[in-house]
FISE-335517 format. One record per residue (C-alpha): x, y, z; residue in three letters. Coordinates in Angstrom, 1 decimal. Example, Ala and Ser with C-alpha at 12.3 -4.5 7.8 and 13.67 -1.06 7.14 Angstrom:
BEGIN
- px,py,pz,code
- 12.3,-4.5,7.8,Ala
- 13.7,-1.1,7.1,Ser
This chain:
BEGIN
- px,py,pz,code
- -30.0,19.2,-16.4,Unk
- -31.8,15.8,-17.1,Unk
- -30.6,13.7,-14.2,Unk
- -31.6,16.3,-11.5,Unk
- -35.2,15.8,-10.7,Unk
- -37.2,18.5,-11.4,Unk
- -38.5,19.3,-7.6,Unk
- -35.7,19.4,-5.5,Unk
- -35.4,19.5,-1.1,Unk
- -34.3,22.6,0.2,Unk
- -32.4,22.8,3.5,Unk
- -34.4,24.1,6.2,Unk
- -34.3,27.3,7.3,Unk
- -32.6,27.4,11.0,Unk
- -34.7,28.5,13.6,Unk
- -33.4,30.6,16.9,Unk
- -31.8,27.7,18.1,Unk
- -28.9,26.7,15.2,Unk
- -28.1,30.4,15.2,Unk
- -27.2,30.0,19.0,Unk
- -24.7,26.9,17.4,Unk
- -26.9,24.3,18.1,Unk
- -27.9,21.1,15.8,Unk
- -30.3,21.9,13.0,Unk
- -33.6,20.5,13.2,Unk
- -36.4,19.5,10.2,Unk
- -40.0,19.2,10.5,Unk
- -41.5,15.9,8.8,Unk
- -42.1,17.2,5.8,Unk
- -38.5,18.5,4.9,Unk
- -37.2,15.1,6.3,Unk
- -34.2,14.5,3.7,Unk
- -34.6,11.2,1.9,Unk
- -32.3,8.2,3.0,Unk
- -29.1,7.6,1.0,Unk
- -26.4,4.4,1.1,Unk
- -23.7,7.1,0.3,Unk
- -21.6,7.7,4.0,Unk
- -21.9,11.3,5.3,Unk
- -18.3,12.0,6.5,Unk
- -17.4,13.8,9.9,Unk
- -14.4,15.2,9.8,Unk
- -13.9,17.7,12.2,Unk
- -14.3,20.5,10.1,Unk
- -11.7,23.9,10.1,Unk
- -12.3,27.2,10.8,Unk
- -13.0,29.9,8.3,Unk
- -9.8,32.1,9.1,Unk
- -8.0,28.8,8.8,Unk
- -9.2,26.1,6.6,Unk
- -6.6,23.9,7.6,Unk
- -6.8,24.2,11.6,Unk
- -9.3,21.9,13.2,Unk
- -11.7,23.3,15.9,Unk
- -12.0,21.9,19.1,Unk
- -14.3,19.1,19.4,Unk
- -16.2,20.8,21.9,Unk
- -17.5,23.7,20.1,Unk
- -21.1,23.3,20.0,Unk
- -20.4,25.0,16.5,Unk
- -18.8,21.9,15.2,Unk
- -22.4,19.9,15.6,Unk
- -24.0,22.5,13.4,Unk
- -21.3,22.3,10.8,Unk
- -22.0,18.6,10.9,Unk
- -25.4,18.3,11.0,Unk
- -25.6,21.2,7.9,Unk
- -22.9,19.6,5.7,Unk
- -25.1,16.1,6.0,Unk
- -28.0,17.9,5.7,Unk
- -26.3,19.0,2.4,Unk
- -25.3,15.7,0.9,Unk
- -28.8,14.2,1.8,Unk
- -30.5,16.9,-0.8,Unk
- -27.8,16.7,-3.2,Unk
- -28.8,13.0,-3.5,Unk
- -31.8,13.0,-3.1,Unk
- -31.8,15.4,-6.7,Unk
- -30.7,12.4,-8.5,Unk
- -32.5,10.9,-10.9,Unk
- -30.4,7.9,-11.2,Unk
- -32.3,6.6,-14.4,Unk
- -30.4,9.3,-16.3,Unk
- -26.8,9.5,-15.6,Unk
- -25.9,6.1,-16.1,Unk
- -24.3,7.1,-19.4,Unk
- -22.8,10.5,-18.6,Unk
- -19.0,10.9,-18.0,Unk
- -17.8,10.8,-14.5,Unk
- -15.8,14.5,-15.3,Unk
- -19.4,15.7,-16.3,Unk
- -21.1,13.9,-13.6,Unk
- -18.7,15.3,-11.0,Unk
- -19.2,19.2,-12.4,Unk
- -23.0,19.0,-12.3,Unk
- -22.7,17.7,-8.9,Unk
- -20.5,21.0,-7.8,Unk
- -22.8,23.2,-9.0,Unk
- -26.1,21.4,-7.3,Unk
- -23.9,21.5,-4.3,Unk
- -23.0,24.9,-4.6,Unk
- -26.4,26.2,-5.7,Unk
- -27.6,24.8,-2.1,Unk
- -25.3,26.2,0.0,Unk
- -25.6,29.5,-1.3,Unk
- -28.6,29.8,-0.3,Unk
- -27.2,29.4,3.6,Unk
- -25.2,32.2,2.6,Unk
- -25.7,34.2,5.7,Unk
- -24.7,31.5,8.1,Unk
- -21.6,30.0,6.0,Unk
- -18.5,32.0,5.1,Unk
- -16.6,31.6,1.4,Unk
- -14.2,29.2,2.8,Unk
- -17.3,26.6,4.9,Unk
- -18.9,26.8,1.7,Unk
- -15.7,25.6,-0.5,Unk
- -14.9,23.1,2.5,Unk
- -18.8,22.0,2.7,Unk
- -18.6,21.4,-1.0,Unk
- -15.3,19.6,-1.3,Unk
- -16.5,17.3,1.1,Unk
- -20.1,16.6,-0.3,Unk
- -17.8,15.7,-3.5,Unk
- -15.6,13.5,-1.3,Unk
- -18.2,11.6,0.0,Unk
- -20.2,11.1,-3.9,Unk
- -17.0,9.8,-5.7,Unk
- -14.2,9.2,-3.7,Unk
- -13.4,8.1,-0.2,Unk
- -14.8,10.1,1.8,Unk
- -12.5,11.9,4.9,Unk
- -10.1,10.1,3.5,Unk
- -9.7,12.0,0.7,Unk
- -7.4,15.1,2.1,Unk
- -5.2,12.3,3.4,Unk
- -4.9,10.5,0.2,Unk
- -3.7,13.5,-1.4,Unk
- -1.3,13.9,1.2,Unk
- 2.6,13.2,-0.5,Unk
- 4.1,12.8,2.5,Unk
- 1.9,10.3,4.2,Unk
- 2.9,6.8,3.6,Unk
- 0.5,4.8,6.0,Unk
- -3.0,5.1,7.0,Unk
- -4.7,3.3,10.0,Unk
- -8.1,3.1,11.2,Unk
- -8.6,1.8,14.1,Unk
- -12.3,2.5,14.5,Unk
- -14.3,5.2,12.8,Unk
- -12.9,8.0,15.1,Unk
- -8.9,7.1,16.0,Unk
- -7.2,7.5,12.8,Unk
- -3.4,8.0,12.7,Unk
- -0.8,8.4,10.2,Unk
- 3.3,7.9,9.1,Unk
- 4.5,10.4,7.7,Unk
- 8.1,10.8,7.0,Unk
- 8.4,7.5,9.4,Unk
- 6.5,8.8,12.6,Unk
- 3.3,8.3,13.6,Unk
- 0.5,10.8,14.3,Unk
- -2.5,10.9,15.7,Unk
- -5.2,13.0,13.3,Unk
- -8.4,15.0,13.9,Unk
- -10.0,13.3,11.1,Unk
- -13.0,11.0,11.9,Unk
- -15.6,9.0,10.1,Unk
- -19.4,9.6,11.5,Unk
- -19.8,5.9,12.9,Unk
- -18.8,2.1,12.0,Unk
- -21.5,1.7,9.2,Unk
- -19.6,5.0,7.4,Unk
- -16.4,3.4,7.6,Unk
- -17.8,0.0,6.4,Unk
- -19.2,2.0,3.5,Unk
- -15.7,3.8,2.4,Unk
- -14.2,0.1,2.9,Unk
- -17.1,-1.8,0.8,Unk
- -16.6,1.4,-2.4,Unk
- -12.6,0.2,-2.2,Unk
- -12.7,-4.0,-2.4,Unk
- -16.1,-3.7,-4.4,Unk
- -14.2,-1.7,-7.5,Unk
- -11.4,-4.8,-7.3,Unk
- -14.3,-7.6,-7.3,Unk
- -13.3,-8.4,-3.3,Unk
- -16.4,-8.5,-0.5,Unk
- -15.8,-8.5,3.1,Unk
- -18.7,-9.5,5.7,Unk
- -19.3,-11.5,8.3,Unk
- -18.3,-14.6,6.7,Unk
- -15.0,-13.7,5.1,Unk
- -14.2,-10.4,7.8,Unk
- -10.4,-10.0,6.5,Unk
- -9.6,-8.7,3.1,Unk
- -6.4,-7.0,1.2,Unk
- -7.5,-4.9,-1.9,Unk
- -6.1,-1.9,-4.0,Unk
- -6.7,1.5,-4.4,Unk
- -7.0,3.1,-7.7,Unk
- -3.7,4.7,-7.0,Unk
- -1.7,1.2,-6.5,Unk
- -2.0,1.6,-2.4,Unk
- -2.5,-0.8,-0.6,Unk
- -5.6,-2.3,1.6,Unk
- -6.4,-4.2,4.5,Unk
- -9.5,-4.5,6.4,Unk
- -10.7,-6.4,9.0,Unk
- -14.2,-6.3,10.3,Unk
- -16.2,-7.4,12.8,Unk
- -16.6,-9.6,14.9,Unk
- -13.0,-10.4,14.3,Unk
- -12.4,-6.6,15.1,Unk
- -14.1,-5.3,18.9,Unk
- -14.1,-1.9,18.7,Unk
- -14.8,-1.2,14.8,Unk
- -13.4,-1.5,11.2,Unk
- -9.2,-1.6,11.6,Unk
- -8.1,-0.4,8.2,Unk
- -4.6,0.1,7.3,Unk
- -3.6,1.4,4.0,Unk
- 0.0,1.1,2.4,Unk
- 0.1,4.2,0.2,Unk
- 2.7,3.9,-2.7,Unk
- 3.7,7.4,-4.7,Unk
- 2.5,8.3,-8.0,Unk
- 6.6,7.6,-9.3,Unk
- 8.2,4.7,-7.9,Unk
- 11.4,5.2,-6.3,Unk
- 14.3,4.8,-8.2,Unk
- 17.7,3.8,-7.6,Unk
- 18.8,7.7,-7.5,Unk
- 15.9,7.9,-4.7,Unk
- 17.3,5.6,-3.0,Unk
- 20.7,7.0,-3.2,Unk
- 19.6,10.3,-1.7,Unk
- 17.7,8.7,0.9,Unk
- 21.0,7.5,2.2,Unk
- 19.4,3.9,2.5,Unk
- 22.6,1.9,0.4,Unk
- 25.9,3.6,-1.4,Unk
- 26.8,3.4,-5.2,Unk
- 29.1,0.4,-4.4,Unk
- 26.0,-1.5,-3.3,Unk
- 24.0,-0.5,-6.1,Unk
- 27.4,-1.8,-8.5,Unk
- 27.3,-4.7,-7.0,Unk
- 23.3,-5.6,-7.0,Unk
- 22.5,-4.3,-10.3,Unk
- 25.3,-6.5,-12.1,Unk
- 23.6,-9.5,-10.3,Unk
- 20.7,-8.9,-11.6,Unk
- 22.1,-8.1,-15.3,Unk
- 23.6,-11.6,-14.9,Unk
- 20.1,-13.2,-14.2,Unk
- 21.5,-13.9,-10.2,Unk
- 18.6,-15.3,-8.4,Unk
- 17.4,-12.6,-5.7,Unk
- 15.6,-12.8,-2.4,Unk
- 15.1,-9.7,-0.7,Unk
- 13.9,-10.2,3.0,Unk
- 12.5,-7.4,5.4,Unk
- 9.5,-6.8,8.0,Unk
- 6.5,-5.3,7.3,Unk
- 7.1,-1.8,6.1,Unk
- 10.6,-2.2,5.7,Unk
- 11.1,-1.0,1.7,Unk
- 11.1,-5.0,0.5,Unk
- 8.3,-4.5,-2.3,Unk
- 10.3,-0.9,-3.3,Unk
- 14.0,-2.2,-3.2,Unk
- 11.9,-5.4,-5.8,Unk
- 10.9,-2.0,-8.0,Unk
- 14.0,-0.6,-8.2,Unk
- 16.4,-3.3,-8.6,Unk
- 13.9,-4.5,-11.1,Unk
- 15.3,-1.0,-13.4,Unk
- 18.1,-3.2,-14.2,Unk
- 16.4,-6.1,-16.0,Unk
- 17.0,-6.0,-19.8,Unk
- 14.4,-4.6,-21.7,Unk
- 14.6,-7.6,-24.1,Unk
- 13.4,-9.5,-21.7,Unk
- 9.6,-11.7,-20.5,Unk
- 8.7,-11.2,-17.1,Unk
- 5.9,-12.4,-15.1,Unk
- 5.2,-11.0,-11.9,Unk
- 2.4,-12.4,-9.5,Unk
- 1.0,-10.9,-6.1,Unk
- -2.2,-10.5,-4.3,Unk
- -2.4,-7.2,-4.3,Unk
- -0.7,-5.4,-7.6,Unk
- 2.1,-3.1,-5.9,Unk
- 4.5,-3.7,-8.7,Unk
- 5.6,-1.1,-10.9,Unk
- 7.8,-2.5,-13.4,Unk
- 9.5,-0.4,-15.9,Unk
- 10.3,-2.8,-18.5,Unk
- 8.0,-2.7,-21.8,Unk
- 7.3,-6.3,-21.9,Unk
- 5.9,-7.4,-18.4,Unk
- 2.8,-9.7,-18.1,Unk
- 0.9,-9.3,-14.6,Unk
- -1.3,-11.6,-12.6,Unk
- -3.0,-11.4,-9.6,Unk
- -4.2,-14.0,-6.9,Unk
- -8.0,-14.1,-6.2,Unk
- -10.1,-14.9,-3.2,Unk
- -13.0,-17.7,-3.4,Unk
- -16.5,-16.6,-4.1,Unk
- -19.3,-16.8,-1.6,Unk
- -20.0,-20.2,-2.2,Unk
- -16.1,-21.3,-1.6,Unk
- -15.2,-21.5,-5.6,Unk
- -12.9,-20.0,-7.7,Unk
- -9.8,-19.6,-5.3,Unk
- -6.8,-19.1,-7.5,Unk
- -3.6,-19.3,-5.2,Unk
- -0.1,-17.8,-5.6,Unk
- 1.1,-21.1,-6.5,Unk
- -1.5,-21.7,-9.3,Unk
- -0.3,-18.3,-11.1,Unk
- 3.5,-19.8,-10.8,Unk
- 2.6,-23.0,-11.9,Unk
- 0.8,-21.2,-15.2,Unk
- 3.7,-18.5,-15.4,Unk
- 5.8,-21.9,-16.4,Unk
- 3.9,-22.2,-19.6,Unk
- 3.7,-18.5,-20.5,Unk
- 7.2,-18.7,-21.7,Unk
- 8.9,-16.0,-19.1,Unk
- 12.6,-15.2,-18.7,Unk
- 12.2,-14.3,-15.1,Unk
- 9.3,-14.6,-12.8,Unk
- 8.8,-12.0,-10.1,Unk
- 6.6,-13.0,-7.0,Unk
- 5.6,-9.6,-5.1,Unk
- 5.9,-12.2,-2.1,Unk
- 6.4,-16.0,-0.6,Unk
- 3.8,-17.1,1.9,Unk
- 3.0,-20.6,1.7,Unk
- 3.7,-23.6,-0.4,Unk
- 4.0,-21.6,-3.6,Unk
- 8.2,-21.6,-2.3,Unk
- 7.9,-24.6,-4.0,Unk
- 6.9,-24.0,-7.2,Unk
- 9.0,-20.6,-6.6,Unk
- 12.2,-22.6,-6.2,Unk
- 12.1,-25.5,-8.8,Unk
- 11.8,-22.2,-10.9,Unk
- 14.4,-21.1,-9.9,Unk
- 16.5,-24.2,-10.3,Unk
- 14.6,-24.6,-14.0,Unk
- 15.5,-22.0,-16.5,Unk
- 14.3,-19.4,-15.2,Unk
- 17.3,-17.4,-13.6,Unk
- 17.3,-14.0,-12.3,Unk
- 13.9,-14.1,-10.8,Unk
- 13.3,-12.2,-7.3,Unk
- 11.0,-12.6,-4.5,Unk
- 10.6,-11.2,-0.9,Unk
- 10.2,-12.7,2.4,Unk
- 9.4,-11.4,5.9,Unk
- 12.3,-11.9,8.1,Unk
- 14.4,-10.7,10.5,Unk
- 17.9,-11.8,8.7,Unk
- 18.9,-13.8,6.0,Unk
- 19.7,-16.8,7.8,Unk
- 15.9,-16.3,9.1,Unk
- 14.7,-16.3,5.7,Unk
- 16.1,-19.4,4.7,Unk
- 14.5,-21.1,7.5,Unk
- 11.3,-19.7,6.8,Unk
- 11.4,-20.7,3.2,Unk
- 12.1,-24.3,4.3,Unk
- 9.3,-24.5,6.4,Unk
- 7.1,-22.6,3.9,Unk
- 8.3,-25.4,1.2,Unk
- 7.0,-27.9,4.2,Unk
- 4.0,-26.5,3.5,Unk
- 3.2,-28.0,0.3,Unk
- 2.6,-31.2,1.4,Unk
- 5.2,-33.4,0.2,Unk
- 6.8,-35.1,2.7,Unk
- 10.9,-34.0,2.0,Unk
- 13.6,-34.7,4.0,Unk
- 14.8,-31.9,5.5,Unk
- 18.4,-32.0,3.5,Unk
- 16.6,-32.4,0.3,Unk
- 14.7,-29.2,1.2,Unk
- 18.0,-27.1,2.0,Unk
- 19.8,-28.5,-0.8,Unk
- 17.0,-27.0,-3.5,Unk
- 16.9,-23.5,-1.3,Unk
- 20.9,-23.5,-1.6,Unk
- 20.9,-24.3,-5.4,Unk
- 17.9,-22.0,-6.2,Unk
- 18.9,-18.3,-4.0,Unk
- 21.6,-17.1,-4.6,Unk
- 22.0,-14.1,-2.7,Unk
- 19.8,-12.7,-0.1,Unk
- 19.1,-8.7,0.7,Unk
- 18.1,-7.6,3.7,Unk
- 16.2,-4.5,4.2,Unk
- 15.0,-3.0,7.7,Unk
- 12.8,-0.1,9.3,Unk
- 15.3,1.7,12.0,Unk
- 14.2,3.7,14.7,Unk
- 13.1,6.7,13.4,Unk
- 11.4,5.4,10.5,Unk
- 15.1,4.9,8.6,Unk
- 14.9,2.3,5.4,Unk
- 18.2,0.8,5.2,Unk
- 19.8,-2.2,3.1,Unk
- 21.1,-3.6,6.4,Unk
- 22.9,-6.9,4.8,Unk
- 23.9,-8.5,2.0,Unk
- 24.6,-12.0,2.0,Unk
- 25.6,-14.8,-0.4,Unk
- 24.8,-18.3,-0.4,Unk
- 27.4,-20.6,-1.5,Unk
- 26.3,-24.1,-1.3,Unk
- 26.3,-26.7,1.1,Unk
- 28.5,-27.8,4.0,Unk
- 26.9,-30.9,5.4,Unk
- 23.0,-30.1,6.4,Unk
- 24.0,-26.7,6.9,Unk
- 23.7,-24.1,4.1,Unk
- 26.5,-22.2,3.7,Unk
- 26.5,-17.9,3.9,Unk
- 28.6,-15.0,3.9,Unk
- 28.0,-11.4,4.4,Unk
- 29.0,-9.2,1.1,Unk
- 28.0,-5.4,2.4,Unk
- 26.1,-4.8,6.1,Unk
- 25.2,-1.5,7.8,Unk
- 25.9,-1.2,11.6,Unk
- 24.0,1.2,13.8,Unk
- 25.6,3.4,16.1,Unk
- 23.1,5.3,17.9,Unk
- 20.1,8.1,17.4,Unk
- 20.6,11.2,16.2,Unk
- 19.2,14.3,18.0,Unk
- 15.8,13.5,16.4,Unk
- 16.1,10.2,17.8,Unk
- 16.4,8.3,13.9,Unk
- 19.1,5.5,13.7,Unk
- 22.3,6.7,12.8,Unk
- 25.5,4.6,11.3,Unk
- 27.6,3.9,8.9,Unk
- 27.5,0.8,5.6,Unk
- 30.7,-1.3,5.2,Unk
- 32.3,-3.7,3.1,Unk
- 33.3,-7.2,4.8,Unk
- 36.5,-7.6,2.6,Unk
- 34.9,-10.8,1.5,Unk
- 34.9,-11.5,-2.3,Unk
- 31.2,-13.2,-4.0,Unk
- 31.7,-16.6,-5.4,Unk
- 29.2,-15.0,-7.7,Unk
- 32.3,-13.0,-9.5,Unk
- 33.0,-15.7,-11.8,Unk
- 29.3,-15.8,-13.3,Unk
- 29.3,-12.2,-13.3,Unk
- 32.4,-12.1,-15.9,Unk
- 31.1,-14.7,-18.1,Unk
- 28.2,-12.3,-18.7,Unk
- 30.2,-9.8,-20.0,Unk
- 30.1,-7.7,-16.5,Unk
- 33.0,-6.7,-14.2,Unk
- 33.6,-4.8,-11.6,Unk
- 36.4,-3.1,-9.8,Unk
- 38.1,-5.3,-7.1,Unk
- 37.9,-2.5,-4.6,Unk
- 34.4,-2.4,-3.8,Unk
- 34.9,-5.7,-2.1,Unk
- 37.9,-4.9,0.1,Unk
- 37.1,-4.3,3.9,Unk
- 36.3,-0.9,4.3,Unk
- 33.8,1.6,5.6,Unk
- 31.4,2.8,2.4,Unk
- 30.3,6.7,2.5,Unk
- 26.4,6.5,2.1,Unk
């Protein structure tokens, strides 16, 4: 093996006192050499159990710890760097198993078979991916990851948070795992720009934000997205809208209906934009811009931009706006905006009101009529100076219809209202609720429980709907309660 140097550190032999579970100890000369690579600390499992965490007071778990760093350090500290800038990351990542493994055999009669897998998997963790992150990120069911310092770390998983025993080894470790993520996606985050959103290799999602913005450590939280998108069946069985819904929205967006689907953070907005997205035409151009890439599209001829930060020096900024204002000349049928911020509502609505027809965006918001108002004052934003009327008028001829999503109690995803925007009465934009979900109370695992109905109201949208070639059955509009 080339890139392992030929005279490598082995890990010290422990003397009386890290047999009595105490810290291992080095004399100079076996002092392992330093490394940039973080060492992780996750409280490490017991060798009956792997997946049961000791307690952290175990004077045990500090001889795990200081051995499995102990480990990484001599495993790099065998590279010869020089000669494995070519090899194949597959390769690179075997070579590394056995070095690892060839080490801690030799600890043999301290380690069981299951420490030595764990000590292994981890020394891998922490050389090529993210560290103790890694088990989590693996993790199906877990949908959010927060960091809130390099030892409180919780999760969501199937809509509740928990509190986990995994831990980072101090702030610089976590700052590490954080610089590996944004550095792959050509972000930075220091001192001088502390708050960053990047992407994962997976499509999750990223957001840091470091000191001194941050008191007490990194705060990380990461949106994770599945390896399949959810589909409209998904959402189906996850009881979050009825097949009458679904009728209703996909022959909007067949009929190139403008869309805005508005929600608060976490509430399913960027996932209801994936699936309702199933139903564009596959004949069709569409350009979707965001500043992080969450979309996954399914249509075979969809062009992809992506908003980027300015450089060091303050250069190079290219806004949401300036990727909508370039989508206009790339010929699109529809334009898909992963999300409306700032003044790029603008640019958002004259294209709307300019050819470009069944394009979709979301918003945060509490409910559609709060969504309008923020898109006014985001349209304020771009520094013309509009009348107020003028402003309204453009939202009312651009959206169409608005969806509104929501996280219940319980971590529930619902399509909570559907609403229709028919014009103008005076300064006031005129709405009407289509479909809407009412709560009732918690069930006996305290989620939100309740039932979807129909408002009896028919869209003014109908008409544009049968001129496409697309009709549905009067019935699905009549007032009624829907079976989810």
């Amino acid at each position: 093996m080339h890139w392992i140097r030929q005279k490598s550190k082995e890990i010290p032999t422990p003397n009386q006192e890290l047999r009595a579970n105490q810290p291992a100890t080095s004399s100079a000369d076996d002092e392992p050499l330093e490394t940039t690579l973080p060492v992780s600390t996750e409280v490490p499992r017991e060798a009956a159990d792997p997946t049961a965490a000791t307690s952290e007071d175990d004077p045990g778990d500090d001889w795990f710890l200081a051995l499995k760093r102990e480990l990484h350090q001599q495993v790099i500290s065998t590279l010869d760097i020089s000669a494995i800038g070519g090899m194949e990351e597959e390769k690179f990542r075997l070579e590394v198993r056995k070095q690892a493994e060839s080490l801690c055999h030799r600890r043999a009669d301290l380690l069981s078979l299951a420490e030595r897998e764990q000590l292994v998997n981890e020394v891998l963790h922490e050389t090529f991916g993210l560290g103790p992150l890694e088990p989590l990120m693996r993790d199906s069911e877990i949908s959010d990851i927060l960091i809130n310092g390099p030892r409180n770390i919780y999760i969501e998983r199937r809509g509740r948070l928990e509190h986990t025993t995994t831990a980072f080894h101090d702030e610089n470790h976590v700052m590490q795992v954080i610089q590996r993520i944004v550095g792959r996606v050509g972000r930075r985050v220091d001192e001088t720009c502390p708050m960053v959103d990047a992407r994962l290799a997976d499509g999750s999602r990223l957001n840091a934000i470091i000191h001194p913005l941050a008191l007490e450590g990194p705060l990380v939280s990461i949106r994770r997205f599945g390896a399949r998108p959810l589909l409209i069946d998904d959402l189906l069985e996850n009881r979050s809208t009825t097949n009458e819904m679904i009728q209703f929205l996909s022959a909007c967006v067949k009929a190139r209906i403008n869309v805005l689907i508005s929600g608060g953070t976490g509430s399913g907005k960027t996932t209801l934009l994936n699936a309702l997205s199933s139903f564009i035409p596959r004949d069709e151009r569409v350009a979707t811009i965001e500043d992080s890439a969450e979309l996954q599209l399914q249509q075979p001829h969809v062009v992809r931009m992506e908003t980027r930060p300015a450089s060091i020096e303050g250069d190079g900024e290219v806004t949401t706006r300036d990727l909508v204002r370039n989508a206009l000349r790339m010929r699109p049928d529809r334009i898909i905006v992963g999300e409306c911020r700032g003044s790029e509502a603008l640019d958002m609505l004259q294209a709307m009101n300019t050819g470009h027809e069944g394009s979709l965006t979301t918003i945060h918001a509490n409910t559609p009529r709060d969504a309008l108002s923020r898109l006014e004052m985001m349209v304020g934003m771009a520094g013309f100076d509009l009348p107020i009327w003028v402003i309204r008028k453009q939202v009312a001829s651009a959206i169409n219809l608005v969806v509104q999503v929501a996280r219940l109690v319980g971590g529930v995803r619902k399509i909570v209202k559907v609403s229709e925007i028919t014009g103008m009465e005076g300064d006031v934009v005129s709405m009407h609720d289509l479909f809407e979900y009412k709560q009732t109370g918690l069930d006996d695992n305290r989620a939100a429980v309740g039932y979807f109905s129909s408002t009896g109201i028919r869209p003014a949208c109908l008409t544009k709907l049968e001129t496409s070639g697309i009709s549905l059955p009067s019935e699905i509009f009549e007032r009624q309660i829907l079976n989810d």
